[in-house]
C-alpha positions as CSV (number, residue, x, y, z in Angstrom):
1,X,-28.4,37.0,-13.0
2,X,-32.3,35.9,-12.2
3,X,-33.0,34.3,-8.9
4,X,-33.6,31.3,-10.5
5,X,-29.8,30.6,-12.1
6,X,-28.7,32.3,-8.8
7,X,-30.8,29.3,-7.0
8,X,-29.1,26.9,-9.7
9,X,-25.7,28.3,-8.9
10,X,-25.7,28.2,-5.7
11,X,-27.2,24.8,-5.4
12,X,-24.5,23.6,-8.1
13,X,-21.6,25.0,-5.7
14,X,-23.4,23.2,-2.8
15,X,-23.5,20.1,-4.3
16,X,-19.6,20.5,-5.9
17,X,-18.5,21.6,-2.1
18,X,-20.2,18.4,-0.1
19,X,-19.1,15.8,-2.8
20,X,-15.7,17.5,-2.4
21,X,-15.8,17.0,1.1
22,X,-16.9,13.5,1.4
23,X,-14.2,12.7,-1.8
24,X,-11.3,14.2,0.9
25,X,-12.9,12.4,3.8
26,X,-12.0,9.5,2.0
27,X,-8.9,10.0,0.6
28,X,-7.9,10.9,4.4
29,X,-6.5,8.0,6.4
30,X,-9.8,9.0,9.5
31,X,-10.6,6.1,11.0
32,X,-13.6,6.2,13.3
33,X,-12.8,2.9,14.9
34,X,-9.3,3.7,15.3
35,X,-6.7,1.0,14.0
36,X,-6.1,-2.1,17.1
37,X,-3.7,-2.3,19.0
38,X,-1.5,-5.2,19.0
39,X,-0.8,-5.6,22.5
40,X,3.0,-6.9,21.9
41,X,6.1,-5.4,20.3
42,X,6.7,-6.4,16.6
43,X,9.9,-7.4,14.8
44,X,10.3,-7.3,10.9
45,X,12.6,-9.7,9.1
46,X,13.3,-10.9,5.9
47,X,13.6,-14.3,5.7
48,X,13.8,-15.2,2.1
49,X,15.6,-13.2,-0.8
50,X,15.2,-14.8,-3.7
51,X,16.2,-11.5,-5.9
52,X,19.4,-10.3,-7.8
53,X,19.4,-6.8,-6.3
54,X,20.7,-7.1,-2.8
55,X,19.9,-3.7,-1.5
56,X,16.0,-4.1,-1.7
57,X,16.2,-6.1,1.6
58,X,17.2,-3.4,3.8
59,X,15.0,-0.9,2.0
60,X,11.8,-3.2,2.4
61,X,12.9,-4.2,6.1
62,X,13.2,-0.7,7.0
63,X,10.3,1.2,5.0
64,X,7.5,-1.8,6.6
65,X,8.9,-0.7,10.0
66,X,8.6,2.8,9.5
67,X,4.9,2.3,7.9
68,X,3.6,0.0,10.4
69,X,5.1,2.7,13.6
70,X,3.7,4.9,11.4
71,X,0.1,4.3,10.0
72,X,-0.7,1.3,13.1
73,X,1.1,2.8,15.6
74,X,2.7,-0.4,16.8
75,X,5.7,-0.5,18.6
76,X,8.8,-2.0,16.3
77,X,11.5,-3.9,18.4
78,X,14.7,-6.1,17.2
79,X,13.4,-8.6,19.6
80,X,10.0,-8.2,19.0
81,X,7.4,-11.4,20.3
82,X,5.1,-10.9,17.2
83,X,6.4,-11.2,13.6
84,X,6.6,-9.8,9.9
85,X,8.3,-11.9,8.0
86,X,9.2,-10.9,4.4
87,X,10.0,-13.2,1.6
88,X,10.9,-11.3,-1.7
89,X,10.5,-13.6,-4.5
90,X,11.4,-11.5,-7.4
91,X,12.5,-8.6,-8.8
92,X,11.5,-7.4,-12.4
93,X,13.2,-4.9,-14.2
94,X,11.7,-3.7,-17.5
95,X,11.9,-0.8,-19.9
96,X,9.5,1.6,-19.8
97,X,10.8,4.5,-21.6
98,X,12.8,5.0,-24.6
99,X,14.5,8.1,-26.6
100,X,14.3,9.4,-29.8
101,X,16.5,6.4,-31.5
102,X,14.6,3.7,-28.9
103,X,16.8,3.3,-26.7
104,X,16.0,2.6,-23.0
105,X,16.1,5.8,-21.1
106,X,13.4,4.7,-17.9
107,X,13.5,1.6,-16.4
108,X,10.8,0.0,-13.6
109,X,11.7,-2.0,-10.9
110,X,8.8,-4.4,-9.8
111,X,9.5,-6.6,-6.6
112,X,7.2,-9.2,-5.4
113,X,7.1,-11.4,-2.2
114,X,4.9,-12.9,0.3
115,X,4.7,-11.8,4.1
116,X,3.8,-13.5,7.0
117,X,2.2,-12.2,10.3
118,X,2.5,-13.9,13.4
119,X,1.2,-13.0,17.1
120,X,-0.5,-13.7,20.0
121,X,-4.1,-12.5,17.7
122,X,-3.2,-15.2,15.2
123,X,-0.8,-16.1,11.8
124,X,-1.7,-14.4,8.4
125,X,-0.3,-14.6,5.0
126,X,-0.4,-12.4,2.3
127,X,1.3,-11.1,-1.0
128,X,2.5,-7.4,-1.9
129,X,4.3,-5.7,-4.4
130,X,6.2,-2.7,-5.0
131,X,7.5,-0.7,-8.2
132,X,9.8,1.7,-8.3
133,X,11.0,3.9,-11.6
134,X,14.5,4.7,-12.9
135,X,16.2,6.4,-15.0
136,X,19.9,4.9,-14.8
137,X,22.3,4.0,-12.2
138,X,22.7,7.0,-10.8
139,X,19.1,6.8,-9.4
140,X,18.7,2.9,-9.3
141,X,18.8,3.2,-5.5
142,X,16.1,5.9,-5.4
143,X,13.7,3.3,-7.3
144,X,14.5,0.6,-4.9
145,X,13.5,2.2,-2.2
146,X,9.7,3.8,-3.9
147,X,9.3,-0.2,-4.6
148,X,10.3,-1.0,-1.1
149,X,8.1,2.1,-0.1
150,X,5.2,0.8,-1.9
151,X,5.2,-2.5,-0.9
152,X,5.8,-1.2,2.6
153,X,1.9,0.6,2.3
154,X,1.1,-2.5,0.9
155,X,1.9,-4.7,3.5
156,X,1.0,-1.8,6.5
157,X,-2.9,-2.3,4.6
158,X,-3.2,-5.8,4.6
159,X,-1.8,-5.5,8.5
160,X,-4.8,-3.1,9.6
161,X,-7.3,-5.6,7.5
162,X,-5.8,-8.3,9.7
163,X,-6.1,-6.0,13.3
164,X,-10.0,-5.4,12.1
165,X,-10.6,-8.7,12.2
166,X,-9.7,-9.8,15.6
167,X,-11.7,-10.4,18.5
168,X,-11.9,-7.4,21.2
169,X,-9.3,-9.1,24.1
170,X,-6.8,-11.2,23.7
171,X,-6.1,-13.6,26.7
């Protein structure tokens, strides 16, 4: 090879490595702020379940907890002074996959709510949804939970938008 396509090639894998780099750096969840802390110990309820399938409540309540003590870092408590509160609207369940003779073989479970953040830094209300896939009964619950899962990340997101926009001390 010259030293001219060895220039090219190298410069080429230079250029493949930093955009690389940067494209991981912000996949990552870095923060060079670091997320705010709330200051008070949260509770999650659901207050509204407007859906057929019962079992999405307990998989939503639990999965927001885990991603907000998770991704926030915020301390989760039964008797929390700040609130999430959960109101699922809807669940959709549609086909999304079919055999050879058309018949439904995948399902996907869609649920939709609204959620509703109040503490000492101020109330907030926002929307989420979650899906979920299936491919009977047998793994129905397993798709209830990715929805609640998904909404759960969701809802964790729209928290740390919140947190960002706070002042720096609460009184």
């Amino acid at each position: 090879m010259s030293a001219i396509g060895v220039r090219r090639w190298s410069m080429a894998t230079t250029c493949v490595l930093l955009l690389g780099g940067l494209l991981g750096l912000s996949a990552c969840s870095y923060r060079a702020t670091g997320v705010v802390p709330l200051g008070e110990p949260l509770r999650v309820v659901v207050s509204v379940n407007q859906g057929r399938l019962v079992r999405v409540q307990g998989y939503l309540q639990d999965e927001v907890a885990a991603a907000i003590e998770r991704r926030l870092g915020w301390q989760i408590s039964p008797t929390g002074s700040a609130k999430v509160e959960l109101h699922i609207d809807e669940e959709i369940i549609s086909s999304s996959g079919s055999d050879a003779r058309g018949v439904t073989s995948r399902w996907t479970i869609s649920c939709r709510g609204q959620s509703l953040f109040t503490s000492r830094h101020g109330n907030a209300s926002g929307q989420w949804t979650g899906t979920g896939h299936s491919a009977g009964l047998t793994d129905e619950a397993t798709a209830l939970q990715q929805a609640a899962r998904n909404a759960a990340e969701v809802i964790t997101v729209w928290l740390e938008n919140q947190a960002q926009q706070w002042p720096a001390a609460v009184p």
